[in-house]
Structure formats: C-alpha cells, structure tokens
C-alpha positions as CSV (number, residue, x, y, z in Angstrom):
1,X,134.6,23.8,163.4
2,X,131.4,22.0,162.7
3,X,128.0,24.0,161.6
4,X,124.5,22.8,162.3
5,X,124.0,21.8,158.8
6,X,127.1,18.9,159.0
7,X,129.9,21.0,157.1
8,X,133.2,20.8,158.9
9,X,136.1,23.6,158.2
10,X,139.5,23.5,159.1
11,X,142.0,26.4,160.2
12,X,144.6,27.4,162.7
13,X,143.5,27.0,165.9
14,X,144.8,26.2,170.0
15,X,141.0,25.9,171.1
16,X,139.4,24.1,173.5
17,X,135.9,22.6,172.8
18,X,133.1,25.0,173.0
19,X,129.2,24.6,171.3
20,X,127.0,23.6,169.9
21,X,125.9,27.1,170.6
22,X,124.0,29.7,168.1
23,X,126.1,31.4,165.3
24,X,126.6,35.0,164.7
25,X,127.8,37.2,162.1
26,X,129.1,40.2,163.6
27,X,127.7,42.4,161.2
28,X,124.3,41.4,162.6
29,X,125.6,42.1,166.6
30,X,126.8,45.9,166.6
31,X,125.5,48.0,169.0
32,X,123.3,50.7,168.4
33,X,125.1,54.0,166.4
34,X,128.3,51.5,166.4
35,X,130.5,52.0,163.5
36,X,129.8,49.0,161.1
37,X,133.1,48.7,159.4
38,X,134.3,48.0,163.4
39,X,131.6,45.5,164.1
40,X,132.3,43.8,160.8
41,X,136.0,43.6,162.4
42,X,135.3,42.9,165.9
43,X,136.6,46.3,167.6
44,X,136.4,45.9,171.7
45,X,133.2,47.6,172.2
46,X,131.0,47.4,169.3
47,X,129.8,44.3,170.1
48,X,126.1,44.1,171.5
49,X,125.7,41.5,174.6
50,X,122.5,41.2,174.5
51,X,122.9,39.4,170.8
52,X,126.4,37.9,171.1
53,X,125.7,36.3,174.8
54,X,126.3,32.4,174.6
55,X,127.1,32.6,171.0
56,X,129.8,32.0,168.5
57,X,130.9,35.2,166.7
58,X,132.2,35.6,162.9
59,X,135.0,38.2,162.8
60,X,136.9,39.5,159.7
61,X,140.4,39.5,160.2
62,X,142.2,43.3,159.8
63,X,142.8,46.4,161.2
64,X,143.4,45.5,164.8
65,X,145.3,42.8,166.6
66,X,143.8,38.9,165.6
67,X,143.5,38.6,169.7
68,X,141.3,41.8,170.0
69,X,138.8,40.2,168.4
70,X,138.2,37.5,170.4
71,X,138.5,40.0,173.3
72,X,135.9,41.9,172.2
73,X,133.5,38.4,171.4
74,X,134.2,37.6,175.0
75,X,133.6,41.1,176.8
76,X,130.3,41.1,174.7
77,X,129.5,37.3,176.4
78,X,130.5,35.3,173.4
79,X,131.6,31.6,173.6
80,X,133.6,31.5,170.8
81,X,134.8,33.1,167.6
82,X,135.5,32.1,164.0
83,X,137.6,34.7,162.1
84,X,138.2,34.6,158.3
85,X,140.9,36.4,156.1
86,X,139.8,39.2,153.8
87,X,141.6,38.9,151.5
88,X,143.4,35.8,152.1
89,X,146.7,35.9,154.2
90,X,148.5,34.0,156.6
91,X,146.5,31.7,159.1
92,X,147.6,32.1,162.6
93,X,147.1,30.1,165.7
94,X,147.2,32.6,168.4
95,X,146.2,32.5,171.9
96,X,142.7,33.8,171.8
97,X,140.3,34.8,174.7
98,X,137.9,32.2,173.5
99,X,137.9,29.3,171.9
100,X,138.7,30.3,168.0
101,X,139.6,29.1,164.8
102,X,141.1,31.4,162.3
103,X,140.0,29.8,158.3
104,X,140.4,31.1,154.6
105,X,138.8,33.8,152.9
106,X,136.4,31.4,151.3
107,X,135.5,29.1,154.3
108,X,134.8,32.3,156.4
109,X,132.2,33.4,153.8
110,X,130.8,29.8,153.2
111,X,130.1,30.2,156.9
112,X,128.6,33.4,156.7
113,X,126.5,32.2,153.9
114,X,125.1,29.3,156.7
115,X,124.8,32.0,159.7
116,X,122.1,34.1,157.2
117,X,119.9,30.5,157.4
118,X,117.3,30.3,160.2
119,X,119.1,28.9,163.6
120,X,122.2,28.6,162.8
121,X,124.8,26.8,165.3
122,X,128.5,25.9,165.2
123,X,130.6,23.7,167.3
124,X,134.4,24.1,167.7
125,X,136.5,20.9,168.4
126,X,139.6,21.0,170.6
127,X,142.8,21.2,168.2
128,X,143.8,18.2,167.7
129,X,144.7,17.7,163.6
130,X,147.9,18.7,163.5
131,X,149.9,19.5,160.1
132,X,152.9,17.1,158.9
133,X,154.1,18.4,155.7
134,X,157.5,19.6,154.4
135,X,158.7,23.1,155.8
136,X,159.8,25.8,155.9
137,X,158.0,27.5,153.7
138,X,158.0,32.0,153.2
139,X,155.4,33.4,155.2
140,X,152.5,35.1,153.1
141,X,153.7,38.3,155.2
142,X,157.4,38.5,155.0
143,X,158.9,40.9,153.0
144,X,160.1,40.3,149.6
145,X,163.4,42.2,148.0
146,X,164.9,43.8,145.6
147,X,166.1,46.3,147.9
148,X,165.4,49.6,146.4
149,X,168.8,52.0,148.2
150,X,172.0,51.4,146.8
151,X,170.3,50.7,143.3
152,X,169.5,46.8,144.0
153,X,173.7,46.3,144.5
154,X,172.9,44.8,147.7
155,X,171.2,41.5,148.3
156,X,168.1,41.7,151.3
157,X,166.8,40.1,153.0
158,X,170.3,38.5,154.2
159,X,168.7,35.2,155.7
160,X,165.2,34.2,156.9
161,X,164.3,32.6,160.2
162,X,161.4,31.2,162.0
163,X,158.8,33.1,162.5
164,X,155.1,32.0,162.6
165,X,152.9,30.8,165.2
166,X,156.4,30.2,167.1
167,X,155.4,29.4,171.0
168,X,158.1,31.5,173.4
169,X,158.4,32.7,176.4
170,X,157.1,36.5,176.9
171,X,156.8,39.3,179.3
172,X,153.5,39.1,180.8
173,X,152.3,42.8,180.6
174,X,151.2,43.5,177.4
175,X,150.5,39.7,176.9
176,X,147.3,39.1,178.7
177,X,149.5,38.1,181.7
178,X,150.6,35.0,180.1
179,X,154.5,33.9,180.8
180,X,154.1,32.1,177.0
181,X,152.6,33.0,173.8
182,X,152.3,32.1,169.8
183,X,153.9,35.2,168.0
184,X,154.6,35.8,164.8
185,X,156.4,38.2,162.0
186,X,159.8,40.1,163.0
187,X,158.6,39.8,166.7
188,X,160.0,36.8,166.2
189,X,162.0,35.7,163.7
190,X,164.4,38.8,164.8
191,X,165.2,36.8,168.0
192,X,165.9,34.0,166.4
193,X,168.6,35.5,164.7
194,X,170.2,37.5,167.4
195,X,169.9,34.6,169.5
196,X,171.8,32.5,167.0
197,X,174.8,35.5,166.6
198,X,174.9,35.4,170.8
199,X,175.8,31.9,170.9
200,X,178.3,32.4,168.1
201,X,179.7,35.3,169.5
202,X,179.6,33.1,173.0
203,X,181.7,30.6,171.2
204,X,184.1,32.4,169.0
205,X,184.6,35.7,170.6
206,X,186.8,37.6,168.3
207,X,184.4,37.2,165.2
208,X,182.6,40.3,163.7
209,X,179.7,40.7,163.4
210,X,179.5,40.9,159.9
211,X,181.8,37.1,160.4
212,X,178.6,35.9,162.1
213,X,176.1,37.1,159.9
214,X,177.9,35.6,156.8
215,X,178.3,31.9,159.0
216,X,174.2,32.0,159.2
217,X,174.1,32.9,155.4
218,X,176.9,30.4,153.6
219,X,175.3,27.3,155.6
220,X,171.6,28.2,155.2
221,X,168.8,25.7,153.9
222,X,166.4,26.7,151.3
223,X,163.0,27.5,151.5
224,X,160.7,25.1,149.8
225,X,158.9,27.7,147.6
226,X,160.6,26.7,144.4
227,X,164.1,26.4,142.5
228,X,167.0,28.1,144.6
229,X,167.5,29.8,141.5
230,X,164.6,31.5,140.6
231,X,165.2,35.3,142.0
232,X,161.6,35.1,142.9
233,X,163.0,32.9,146.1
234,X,166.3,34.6,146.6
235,X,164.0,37.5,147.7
236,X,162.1,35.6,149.9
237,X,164.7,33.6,151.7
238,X,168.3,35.4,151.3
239,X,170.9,32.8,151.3
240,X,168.5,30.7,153.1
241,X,166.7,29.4,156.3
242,X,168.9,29.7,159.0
243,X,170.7,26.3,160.3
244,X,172.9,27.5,163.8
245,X,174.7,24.6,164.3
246,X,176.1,24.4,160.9
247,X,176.9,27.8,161.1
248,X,179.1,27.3,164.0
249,X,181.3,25.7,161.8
250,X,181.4,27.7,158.4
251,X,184.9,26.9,156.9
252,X,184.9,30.7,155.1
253,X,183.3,33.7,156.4
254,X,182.9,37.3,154.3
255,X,184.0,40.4,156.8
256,X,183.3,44.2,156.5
257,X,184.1,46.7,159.1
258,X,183.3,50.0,160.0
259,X,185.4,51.6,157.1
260,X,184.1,49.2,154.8
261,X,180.5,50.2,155.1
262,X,181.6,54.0,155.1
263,X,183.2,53.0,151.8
264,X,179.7,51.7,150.7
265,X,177.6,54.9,151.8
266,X,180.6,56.8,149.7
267,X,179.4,55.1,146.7
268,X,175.9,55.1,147.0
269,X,175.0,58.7,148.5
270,X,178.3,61.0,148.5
271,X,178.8,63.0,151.4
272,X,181.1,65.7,152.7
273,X,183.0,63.1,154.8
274,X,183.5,60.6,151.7
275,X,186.7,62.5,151.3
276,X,188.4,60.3,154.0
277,X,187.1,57.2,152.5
278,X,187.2,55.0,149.1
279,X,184.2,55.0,147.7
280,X,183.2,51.4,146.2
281,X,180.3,49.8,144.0
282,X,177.8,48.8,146.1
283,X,178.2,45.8,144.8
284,X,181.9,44.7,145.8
285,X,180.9,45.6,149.7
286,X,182.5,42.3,151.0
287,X,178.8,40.3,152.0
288,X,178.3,36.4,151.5
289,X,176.0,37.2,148.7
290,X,175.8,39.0,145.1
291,X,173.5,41.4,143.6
292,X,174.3,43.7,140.9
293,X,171.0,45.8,140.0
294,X,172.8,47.7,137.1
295,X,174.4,45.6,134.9
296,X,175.0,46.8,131.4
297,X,176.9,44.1,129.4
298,X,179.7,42.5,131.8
299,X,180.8,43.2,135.2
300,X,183.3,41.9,137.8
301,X,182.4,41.6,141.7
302,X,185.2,41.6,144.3
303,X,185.2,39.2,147.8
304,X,187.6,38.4,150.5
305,X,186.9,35.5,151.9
306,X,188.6,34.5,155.5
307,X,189.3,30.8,157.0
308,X,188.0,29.9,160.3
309,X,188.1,26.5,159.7
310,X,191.9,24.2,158.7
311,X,193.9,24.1,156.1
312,X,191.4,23.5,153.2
313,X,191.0,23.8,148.9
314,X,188.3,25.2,147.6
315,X,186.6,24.8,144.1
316,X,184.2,26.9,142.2
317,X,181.1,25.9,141.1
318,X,177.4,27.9,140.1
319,X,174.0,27.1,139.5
320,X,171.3,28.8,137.4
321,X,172.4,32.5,136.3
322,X,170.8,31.4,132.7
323,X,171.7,33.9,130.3
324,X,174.9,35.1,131.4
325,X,178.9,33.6,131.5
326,X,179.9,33.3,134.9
327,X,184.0,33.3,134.8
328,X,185.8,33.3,138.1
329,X,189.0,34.4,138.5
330,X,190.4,31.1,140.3
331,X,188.6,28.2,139.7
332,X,190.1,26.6,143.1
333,X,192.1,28.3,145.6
334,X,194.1,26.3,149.1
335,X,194.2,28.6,152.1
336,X,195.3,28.3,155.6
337,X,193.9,28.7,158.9
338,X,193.3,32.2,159.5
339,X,194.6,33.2,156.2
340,X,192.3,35.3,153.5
341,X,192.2,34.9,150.4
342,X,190.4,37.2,147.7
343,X,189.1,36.6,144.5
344,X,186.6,37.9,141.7
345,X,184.0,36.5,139.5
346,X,182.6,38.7,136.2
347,X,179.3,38.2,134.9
348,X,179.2,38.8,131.0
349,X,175.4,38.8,130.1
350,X,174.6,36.5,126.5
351,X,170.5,36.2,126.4
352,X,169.4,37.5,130.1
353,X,166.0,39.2,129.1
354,X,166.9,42.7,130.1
355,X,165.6,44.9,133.0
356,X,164.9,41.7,134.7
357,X,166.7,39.8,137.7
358,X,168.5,36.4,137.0
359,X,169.2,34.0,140.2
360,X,171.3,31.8,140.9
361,X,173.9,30.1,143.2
362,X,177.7,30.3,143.8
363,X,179.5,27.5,145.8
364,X,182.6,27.0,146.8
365,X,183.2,23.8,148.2
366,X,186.1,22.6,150.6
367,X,188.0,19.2,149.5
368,X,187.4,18.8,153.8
369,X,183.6,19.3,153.7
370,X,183.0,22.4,154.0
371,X,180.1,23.8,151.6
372,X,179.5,27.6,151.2
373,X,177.1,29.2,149.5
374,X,176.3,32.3,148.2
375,X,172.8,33.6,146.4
376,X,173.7,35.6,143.1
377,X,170.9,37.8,141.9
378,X,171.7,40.1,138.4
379,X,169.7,42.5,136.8
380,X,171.0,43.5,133.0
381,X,170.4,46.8,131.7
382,X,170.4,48.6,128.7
383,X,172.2,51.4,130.5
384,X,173.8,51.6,133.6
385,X,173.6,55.5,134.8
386,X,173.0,57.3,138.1
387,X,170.1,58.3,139.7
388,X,170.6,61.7,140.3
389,X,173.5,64.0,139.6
390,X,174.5,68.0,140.1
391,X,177.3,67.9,137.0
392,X,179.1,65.7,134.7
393,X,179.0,61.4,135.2
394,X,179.8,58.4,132.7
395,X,177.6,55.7,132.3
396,X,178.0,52.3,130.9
397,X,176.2,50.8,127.9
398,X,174.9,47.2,127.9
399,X,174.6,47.2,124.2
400,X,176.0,48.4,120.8
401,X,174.3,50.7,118.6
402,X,173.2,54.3,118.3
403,X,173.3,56.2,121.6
404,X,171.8,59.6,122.5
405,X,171.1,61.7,125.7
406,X,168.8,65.0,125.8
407,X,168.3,67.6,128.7
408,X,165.1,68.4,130.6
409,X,164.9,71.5,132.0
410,X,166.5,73.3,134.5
411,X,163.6,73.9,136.3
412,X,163.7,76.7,139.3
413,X,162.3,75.7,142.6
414,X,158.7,77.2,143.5
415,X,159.2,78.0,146.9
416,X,156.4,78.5,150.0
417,X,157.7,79.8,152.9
418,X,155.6,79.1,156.6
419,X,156.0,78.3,159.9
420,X,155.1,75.3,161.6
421,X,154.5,74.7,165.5
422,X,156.1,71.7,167.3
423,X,153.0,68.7,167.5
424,X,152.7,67.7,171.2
425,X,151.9,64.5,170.6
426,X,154.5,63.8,167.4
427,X,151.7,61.9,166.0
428,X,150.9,63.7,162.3
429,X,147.2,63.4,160.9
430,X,145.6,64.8,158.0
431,X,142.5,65.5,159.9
432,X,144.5,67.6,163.0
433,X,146.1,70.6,162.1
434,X,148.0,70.6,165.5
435,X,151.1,71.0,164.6
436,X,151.2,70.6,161.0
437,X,150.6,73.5,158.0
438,X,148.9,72.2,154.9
439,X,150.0,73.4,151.2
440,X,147.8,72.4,148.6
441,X,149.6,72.5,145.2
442,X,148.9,71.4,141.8
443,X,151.0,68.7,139.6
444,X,150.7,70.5,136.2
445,X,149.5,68.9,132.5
446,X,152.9,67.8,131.1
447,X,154.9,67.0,133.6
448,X,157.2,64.2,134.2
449,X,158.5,64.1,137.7
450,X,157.8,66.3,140.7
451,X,159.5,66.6,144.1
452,X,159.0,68.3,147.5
453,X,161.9,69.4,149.6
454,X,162.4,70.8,153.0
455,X,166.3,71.7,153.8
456,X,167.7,71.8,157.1
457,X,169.3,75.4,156.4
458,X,165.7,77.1,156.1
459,X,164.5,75.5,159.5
460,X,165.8,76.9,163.4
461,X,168.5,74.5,163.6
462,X,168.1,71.1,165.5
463,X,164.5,70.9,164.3
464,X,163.0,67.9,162.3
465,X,160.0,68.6,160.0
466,X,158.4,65.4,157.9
467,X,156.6,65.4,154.8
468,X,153.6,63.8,153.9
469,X,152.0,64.2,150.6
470,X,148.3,63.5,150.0
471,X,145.7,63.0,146.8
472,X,142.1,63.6,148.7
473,X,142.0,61.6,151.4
474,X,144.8,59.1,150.3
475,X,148.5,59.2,151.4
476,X,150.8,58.6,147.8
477,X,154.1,59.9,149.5
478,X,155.9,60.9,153.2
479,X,159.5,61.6,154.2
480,X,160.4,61.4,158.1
481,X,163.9,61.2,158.4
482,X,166.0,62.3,161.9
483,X,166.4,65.9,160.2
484,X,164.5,68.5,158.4
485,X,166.2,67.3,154.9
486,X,162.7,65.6,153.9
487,X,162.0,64.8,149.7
488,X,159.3,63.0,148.6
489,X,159.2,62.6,144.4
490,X,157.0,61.1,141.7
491,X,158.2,59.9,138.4
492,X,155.5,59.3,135.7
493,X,156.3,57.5,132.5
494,X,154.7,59.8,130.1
495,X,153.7,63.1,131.1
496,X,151.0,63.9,133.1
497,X,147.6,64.4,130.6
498,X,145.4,66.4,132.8
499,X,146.7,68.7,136.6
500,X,147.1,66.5,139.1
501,X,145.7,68.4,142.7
502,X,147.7,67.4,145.6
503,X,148.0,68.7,149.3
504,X,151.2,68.8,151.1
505,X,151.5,68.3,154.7
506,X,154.8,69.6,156.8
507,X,154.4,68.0,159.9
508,X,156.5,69.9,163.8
509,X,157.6,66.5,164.8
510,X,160.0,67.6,166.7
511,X,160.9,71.6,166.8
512,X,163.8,72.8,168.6
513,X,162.9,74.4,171.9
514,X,159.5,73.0,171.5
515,X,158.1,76.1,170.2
516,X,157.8,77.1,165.9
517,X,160.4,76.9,162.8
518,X,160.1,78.5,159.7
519,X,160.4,76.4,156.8
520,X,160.7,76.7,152.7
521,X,158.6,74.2,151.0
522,X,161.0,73.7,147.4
523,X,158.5,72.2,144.9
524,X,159.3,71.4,141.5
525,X,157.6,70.3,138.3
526,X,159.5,69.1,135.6
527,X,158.0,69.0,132.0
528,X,159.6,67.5,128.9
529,X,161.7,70.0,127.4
530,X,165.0,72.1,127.8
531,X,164.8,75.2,129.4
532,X,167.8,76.3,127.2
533,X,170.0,76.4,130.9
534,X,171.6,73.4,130.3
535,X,174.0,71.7,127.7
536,X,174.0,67.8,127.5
537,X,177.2,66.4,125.3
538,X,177.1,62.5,125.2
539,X,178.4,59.7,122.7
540,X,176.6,59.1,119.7
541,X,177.1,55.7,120.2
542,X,177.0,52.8,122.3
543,X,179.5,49.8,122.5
544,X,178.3,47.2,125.1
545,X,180.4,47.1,128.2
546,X,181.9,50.0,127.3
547,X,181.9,53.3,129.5
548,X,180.4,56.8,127.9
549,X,181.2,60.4,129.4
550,X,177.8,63.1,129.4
551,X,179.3,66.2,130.1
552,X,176.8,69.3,131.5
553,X,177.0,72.4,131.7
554,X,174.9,75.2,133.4
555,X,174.4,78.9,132.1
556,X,171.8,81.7,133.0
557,X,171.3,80.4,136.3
558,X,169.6,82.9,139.3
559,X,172.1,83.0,141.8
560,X,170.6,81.3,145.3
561,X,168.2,79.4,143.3
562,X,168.0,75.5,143.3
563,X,167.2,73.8,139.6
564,X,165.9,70.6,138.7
565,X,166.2,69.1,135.5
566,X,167.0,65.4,133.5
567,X,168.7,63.8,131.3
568,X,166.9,61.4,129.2
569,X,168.4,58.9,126.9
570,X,167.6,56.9,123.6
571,X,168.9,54.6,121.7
572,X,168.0,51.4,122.6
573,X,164.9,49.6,124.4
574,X,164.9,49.5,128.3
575,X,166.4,52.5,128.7
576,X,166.4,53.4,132.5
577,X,164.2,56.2,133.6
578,X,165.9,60.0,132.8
579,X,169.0,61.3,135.3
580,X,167.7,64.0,137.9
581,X,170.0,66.7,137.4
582,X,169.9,69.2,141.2
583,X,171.7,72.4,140.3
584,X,172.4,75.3,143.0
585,X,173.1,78.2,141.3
586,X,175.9,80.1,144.0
C-alpha cells in the first residue's frame, strides 16, 4: 500500500486495487459506548459508518478471526483495510472482504503515525510482487517441542508439513460461500499429512500405520531455520518437512502396534491393566526417531527396523550429538526383503552441558540408495529419578560423588466437600456461576509445591468435573480430562515468601443424569520439612551410570487419608526438581 505522503509498505496480501481513498485508524471510528479494545481490533459492529464509509481502515490483528476484520470494515462501508501484528507474528494472505494487506508490527504503526496527520489517504495496489526465496521455513505459529508426558523420552512433533497461506478447496458454509480458500495452521497442514498416509496406504495396503508415519519421517527434508543439528530445529521440524514421493519408497520403516504402545503407557503412567503388558522406557518405543529426556551418564536405545525395499546393507553414520559417544551396536547390518532386523545405539555423555538437549542426526544408509534418517535429541542429567512415586524406586546417577536424598512431608490432604450442578451449556467461566462452585484457598508462606485433586470415587459415578485454578482474574492452572480424576499442581523453586491467595473453580461439565454430584476438593501444601511420617534411606554416594535404590517407608499414617510429600536430593548441581511421594493410608 501506498500513503498520501509517498511511503510504500509491503505485506501479505490477495487484493485487488482500491484508493486513493481517506485513511482511518479504527481507534478514531468506534461507535458511540463501543468497547475500545474491540474497535482497536475491528469486532463486527463497533465500527461507525458514518466515519469509516469510503475509507481505508487500520485494524490490529488479535482476538478474532484475521477475516472478521475486514468484515466488519466492509459492513461499516469501508473500502479497504490495512491490518498490522501486535506483537509481531506470522503474515497471512487471506481472502478478505475488502481489499487488504496484512504488514509488520512496525509498518502498521508507522502508518498509524501518518493517519494522525491532517487528510490522510492510502492506496492499495493489486498483489502482484510475489516472494521467491528458499523455503520451507517453521511458521512463527507452529508449535515447538520438548514434549513434556513421558518425561521428554518421546520425540514431537513427528514431521512438519505445509501449512500457511496454502490455497485448497473448502466447504462453502462457514467459508463465506467460497468453494476455495487460503488457510493456515493445523487446518491445514493436518491434511497434508493424512492425505499423504491415504495414498501410502492406497499403494501398500498391509503397512501400519505407524509403517507410514515412519516412511514420511526417515525421507523428510529439513527446514531452513538452521543446522539439522541444533535441537532448537529438531523441535520445530521432527525428522523434517514431509517429501511423499520419497516416502513411497523408504527402504526401512520403524513399526509399533497396539501392544507396543500399551507397553509405553506401562512405563510412563502405571495402571491396573499394565499387569498384562511389559512395561518399557519411553524411550525404546520403536519410532523413527530418538529422544531420551533423562539421561544420567550413559544409556542404550532399542529399534527394530523392517525392509520394504530389496535385499540391501546398511551403514551407520551420525551427525552432531557434540558432547557425547555415540556407539552402535552394528556398524552395518545386510537384510532381506521383508526381514527385520534390530539393533541398539548407547549414548555415553563426555562434556554435554547438563540439563540441556543435544541434537543431532542418525543415518543409516543403504549400499542401494536408500538414505534413512532419524533426529536424535538427548538431554543429560545429573539425576535421572521419577516424577512421582507412592513407595520405594531407584534412580540413576549421571555423575560420581557424594549423593544424598531427604523427605518432605507427608502432608495430609485438606479436604472441601460440595456439590456442583451439571452446566447447560458445558462452557465454564469465572464470571458465571452456572454450574460451577468456587473455593477460594490460600497457598501458604513456605511452601514448595501445591496440588488440587478431584477423584472419581467421591463424584456420582459417570460424572466429569474439571478444574480450573485462578490468581484474580488470571487463569495459572485447569484440568479437563474425560473423568472426574482432575489435578492441577505448582512447583516453586524456593518456597513461597509471602501466602499466595488463589480461587478454585470445579466446573459440572458433564454430570451424570444431568442433575448434581458431590465432590471432595483434596488440596495440599507442602512445605520444606519432614513431617516425621516418612523414612528416606538412599546411597551416600553417586557413581555415574550407576543405579541407586531410595527405600521409603510410611508410619503414623490416619487410615483413609491421602499424604503428599517429596523427596529431595543433593549432591551435585542440576539436581532434578524433588520426587512427589502420594501415600494412601488404608
């Protein structure tokens, strides 16, 4: 776009032509008792005709959809629209109702800075400079790993696809009653993918799905936002931007099963069924990638990998992983069609800073072409321990030298019973009671980690309750899982100088019969001493690589009571944050 005083800005943009015509900043064109954070942002309606009529509108970006700006310019009689980030994002070129152009944080206010001069215009050209530069590159607005459940053992994302400003075809409703459109963000880059694992499955019916999801992975292209090695990128990309047609010929794929994933829950999150299973390391679930989020001196990862392709040798080969030995335990393996063939690699860490994830790549590549590839990402530790625990565990030292582990607590639950009625609408807000009971509560001085619980035994069964926690009028934690079993818990690195005032929300999203459940909010606040009620024994030192038993034991428990305590070690530096010990007393 072009303003009446000669300065030209570029930005994302499908517009026609449109201007010169007068320049207005919405925050000047809000009608009368309108909200002026929504006329800053364009909301439909806030607009006032009788100043936005035959003009060109400046719109912050936020909030609401980018297109409902431009809807609202052009209900209000606007000719066009220039909308700016806030703070700066992605710039989209979306279909808008008027002729728009969406610019940077900084060209939006230089333009705003023009629109306060006396008679301001603005002219938009018809698109026509178009971008020719390297891709792809990580949108601003994809999300980024580690993945936080299963400690960081599994890599995400898996891959990354297109997905900005990608023209496709779409339903109509809901889309201005257009048969094409410009979308962006998992709307799109979702399809991408299951489109790519439809014509895979199309071709080679009797692969997996987990078979198809490794092909897109071990053939991917990289991103162009830095070295392939730098775990920075690994979470952004996965193994890579997606290539189908290479994928539809792989030469090895990784498999996993039903079982196999059942096997992973088992070792992450132990339930009652996990007596049928084998529990495994998170990280030796059979993927077409590494990550290891725990690794205290040296460790060894287990894959299968299968042959879809001929008769082929393979040789080993990494890149990056700085800091650490990388030791396979075949440096070349031959195997036939159809054939699997399984084989480890163990990562010793040398100088890896710790506490801090190393990247890098594994490749094993076919003497017949075939080149797969599998991101690494490794985080070393101090101390590798579990997050939470209801008796006795080992854990695994990543250094050598003194070694010591203290208990915290046990803590009894403080316990607020209520009722809560189902919510009509299964919408929660803090600011409609329908539905929901509010419990303020108070974090005390001292503490050093607090969690909220609702159980499914205190609620009429086949109801789900959530849980949102608020501090004033900001939400700092929620729980809304399929059940009643809700937990929401805050860890703070030293303890807490002054009481920290919070209000708990349990929220009828869905009550059984439609009618009320009662409820037992558990809350508990745990300081930084023993309660006497708990014995930690550990090692009183550490040997790196080396596995360490802390035995616990329990005494003076209330029977029907639930406990929370920790364990908290020293020793070294970068020790992991404290064990949470849950104890119910029988």
């Amino acid at each position: 776009m072009t303003l009446g005083n000669g300065a030209t800005y570029f930005g994302a943009s499908v517009a026609t032509a449109v201007g010169p015509a007068p320049l207005v900043d919405s925050v000047n064109a809000g009608l009368a008792g309108a909200d002026p954070n929504q006329v800053e942002l364009c909301y439909p309606g806030t607009l006032d005709p009788a100043v936005v009529s035959g003009t060109i509108v400046i719109c912050k970006r936020g909030v609401i959809a980018r297109v409902d700006k431009s809807r609202a310019v052009l209900e209000a009689g606007g000719v066009g629209m220039v909308m700016y980030n806030s703070p700066d994002s992605s710039l989209n070129a979306d279909f808008h109702f008027v002729p728009s152009v969406h610019v940077t944080n900084a060209n939006g206010l230089a333009i705003k800075a023009y629109a306060a001069t006396a008679g301001p215009t603005a002219s938009i050209a018809q698109a026509s400079v178009l971008y020719n530069v390297p891709a792809p590159f990580t949108a601003s607005f994809s999300s980024r790993g580690p993945l936080l459940a299963g400690g960081g053992d599994l890599l995400k994302p898996d891959v990354i696809a297109p997905g900005q400003d990608i023209l496709a075809a779409v339903a109509p409703p809901g889309n201005a009653g257009r048969d094409f459109d410009l979308y962006s963000g998992t709307s799109m880059s979702s399809p991408h993918v299951a489109g790519f694992a439809a014509l895979l499955k199309s071709k080679y019916p009797s692969w997996s799905p987990m078979m198809i999801k490794s092909a897109l992975m071990t053939t991917a292209n990289d991103v162009l936002d830095g070295p392939n090695t730098n775990p920075l990128v690994i979470f952004r990309q996965g193994a890579g931007h997606v290539r189908p047609n290479s994928a539809g010929d792989p030469g090895l794929v990784f498999d996993s099963r039903f079982n196999d994933w059942l096997n992973f829950i088992c070792g992450t999150q132990p339930g009652s069924f996990c007596s049928a299973f084998t529990p495994i390391d998170p990280s030796n679930l059979n993927m077409a990638s590494i990550a290891i989020g725990d690794l205290a001196g040296s460790q060894t990862v287990a894959r299968t990998a299968t042959n879809v392709g001929g008769k082929e040798t393979y040789a080993f080969s990494y890149t990056g992983l700085a800091g650490f030995t990388v030791t396979p335990s075949a440096s070349s393996f031959t195997v036939n069609p159809g054939a699997s063939q399984s084989f480890a690699v163990t990562f010793t860490r040398t100088t890896a800073p710790l506490n801090s994830y190393t990247g890098g790549q594994i490749t094993w590549t076919g003497d017949k072409g075939h080149v797969v590839r599998m991101p690494v990402v490794l985080r070393p530790v101090a101390l590798a321990a579990p997050a939470q625990v209801s008796g006795s565990y080992s854990v695994t030292f990543g250094y050598t030298g003194p070694f010591s582990a203290a208990a915290r607590g046990l803590v009894p639950a403080n316990v607020t019973p209520g009722t809560v009625a189902q919510d009509p609408d299964q919408t929660f807000s803090a600011a409609d009671p329908t539905g929901t009971v509010a419990i303020p509560v108070t974090i005390p001085a001292g503490t050093t980690y607090t969690r909220f619980s609702l159980f499914d035994a205190d609620v009429t069964p086949g109801t789900d309750l959530d849980l949102y926690v608020y501090q004033g009028s900001s939400l700092v934690g929620s729980s809304g899982g399929g059940t009643s079993a809700e937990e929401v818990n805050f860890t703070f690195a030293s303890p807490t100088a002054s009481p920290i005032a919070l209000t708990v929300y349990v929220h009828g999203w869905g009550v059984a019969g439609g009618g009320s459940s009662p409820f037992a909010l558990h809350a508990w606040y745990l300081g930084s001493t023993a309660a006497g009620n708990m014995t930690v024994t550990a090692p009183a030192t550490a040997t790196l690589g080396a596995s360490g038993a802390i035995d616990l034991t329990f005494s003076g428990l209330a029977s029907g009571t639930k406990y929370l305590g920790s364990v908290v070690y020293s020793g070294a530096a970068g020790m992991p944050n404290p064990t949470i010990v849950r104890v119910d007393a029988p």
